[in-house]
C-alpha positions in Angstrom: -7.9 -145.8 102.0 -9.8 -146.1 105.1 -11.3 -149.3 105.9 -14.2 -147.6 108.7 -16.8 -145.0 107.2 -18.3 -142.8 109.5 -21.9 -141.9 108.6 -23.0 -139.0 110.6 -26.7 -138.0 111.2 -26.3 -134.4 112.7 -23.5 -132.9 114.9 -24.1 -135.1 118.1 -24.7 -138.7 116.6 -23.1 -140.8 114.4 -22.4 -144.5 113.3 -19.2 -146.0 112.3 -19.1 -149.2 109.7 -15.9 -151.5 109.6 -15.5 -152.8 106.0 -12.2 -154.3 107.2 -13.1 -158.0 106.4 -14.6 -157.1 103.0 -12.6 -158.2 100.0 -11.5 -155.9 97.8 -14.3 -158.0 95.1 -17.1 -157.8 98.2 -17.0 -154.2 98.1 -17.3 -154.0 94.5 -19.8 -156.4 94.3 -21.7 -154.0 96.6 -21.2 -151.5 94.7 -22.4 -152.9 91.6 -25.4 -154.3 93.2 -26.1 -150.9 94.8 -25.6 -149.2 91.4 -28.3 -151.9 89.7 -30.7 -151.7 92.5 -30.9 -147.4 92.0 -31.3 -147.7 88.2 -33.7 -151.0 88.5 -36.1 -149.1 91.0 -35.1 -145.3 90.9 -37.2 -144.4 88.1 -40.2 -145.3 89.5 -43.0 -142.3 90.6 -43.7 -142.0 94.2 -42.1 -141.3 97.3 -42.5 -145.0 98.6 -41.3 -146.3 95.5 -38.2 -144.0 95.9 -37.8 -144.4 99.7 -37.6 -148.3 98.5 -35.0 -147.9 96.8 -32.8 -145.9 99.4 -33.4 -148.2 101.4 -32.4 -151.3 98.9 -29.4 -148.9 98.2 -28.1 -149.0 102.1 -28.9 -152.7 102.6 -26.6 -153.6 99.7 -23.4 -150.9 100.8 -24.1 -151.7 104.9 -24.7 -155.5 105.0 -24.9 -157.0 108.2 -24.2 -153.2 109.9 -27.3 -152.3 108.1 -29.7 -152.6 111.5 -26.8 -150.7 113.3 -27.0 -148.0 111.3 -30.6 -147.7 110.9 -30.9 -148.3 115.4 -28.5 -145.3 115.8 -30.3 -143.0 113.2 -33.5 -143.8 114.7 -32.4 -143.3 118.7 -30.3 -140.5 118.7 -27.2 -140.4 121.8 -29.4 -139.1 125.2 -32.6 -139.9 123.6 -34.9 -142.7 125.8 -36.6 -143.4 123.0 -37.2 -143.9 119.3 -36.9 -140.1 117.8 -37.4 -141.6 113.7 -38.3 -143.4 111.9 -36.3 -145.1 109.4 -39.1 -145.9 106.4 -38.2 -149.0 104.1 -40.9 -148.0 101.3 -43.2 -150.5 99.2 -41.5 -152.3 96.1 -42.4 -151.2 92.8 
């Protein structure tokens, strides 16, 4: 098993995450906390309550590479500025 994932956004742009100094108990704990967090907040109506809780979701897999990721998805490779917008959502 890998220890990088590579997350691409379309064909040009892309953002790699090391999970190399993860223990094999971080990375389950993520995922358990990941898997709570979409059951906890998932069945709630409306798209800002569900935006929420993608958002909850990546924060709890990414970590600390969470504002990487979200910076390269939001400035695309050759853009000058900001093409989107990442939304966070409102809590249930």
């Amino acid at each position: 098993m890998s220890d990088t994932v590579t997350i691409y956004f379309d064909d040009n742009d892309s953002a790699t995450v090391d999970f190399s100094s993860l223990s094999r108990e971080e990375l389950v704990n993520r995922i358990r906390e990941t898997i709570i967090t979409i059951f906890e907040y998932g069945t709630f109506d409306g798209a800002h309550h569900k935006m929420y809780t993608l958002d909850q979701a990546l924060r709890n897999l990414l970590g600390d590479s969470y504002q990487t990721v979200i910076h390269s998805y939001e400035n695309p490779t050759g853009s000058t500025e900001q093409m989107y917008d990442w939304e966070t959502g409102i809590a249930p």
